[in-house]
N, C-alpha and C positions, 0 to 999 in steps of 0.2 A: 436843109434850107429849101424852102417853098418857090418855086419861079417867079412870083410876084415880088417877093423879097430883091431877088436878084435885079428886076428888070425897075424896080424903084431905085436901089442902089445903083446899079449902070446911068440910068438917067440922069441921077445927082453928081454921081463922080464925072460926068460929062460935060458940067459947069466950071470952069475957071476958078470959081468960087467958091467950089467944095472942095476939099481936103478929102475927108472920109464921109462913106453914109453908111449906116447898119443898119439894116431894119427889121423888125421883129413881128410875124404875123399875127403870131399868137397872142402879143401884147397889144396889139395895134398901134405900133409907135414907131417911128424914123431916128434916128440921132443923128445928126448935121454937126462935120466939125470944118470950119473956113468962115468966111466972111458972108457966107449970101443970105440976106434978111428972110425971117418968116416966110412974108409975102412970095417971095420968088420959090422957094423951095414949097409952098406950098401948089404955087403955078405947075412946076414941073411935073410934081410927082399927079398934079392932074391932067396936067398933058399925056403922061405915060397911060394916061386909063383908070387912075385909082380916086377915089373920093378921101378927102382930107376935113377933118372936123376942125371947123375953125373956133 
């Protein structure tokens, strides 16, 4: 697992909101399981430092 992976998932699972997050570097993709819309899970994982293709 890549650090960035890690500290995207830490961010997500830091939300209320999130249940689980996995993310996949090499894929470029996140998987969100809870209730927090798009929008917000997109927010975070840009707060964390990372760019999200919308």
């Amino acid at each position: 697992m890549y650090k960035c992976e890690e500290t995207v998932e830490s961010a997500l699972e830091e939300r209320s909101d999130v249940d689980n997050a996995v993310a996949d570097n090499e894929a470029n993709q996140v998987r969100v399981e809870g209730s927090a819309d798009p929008g917000t899970i997109a927010q975070t994982i840009e707060h964390a430092g990372y760019t999200v293709d919308r």
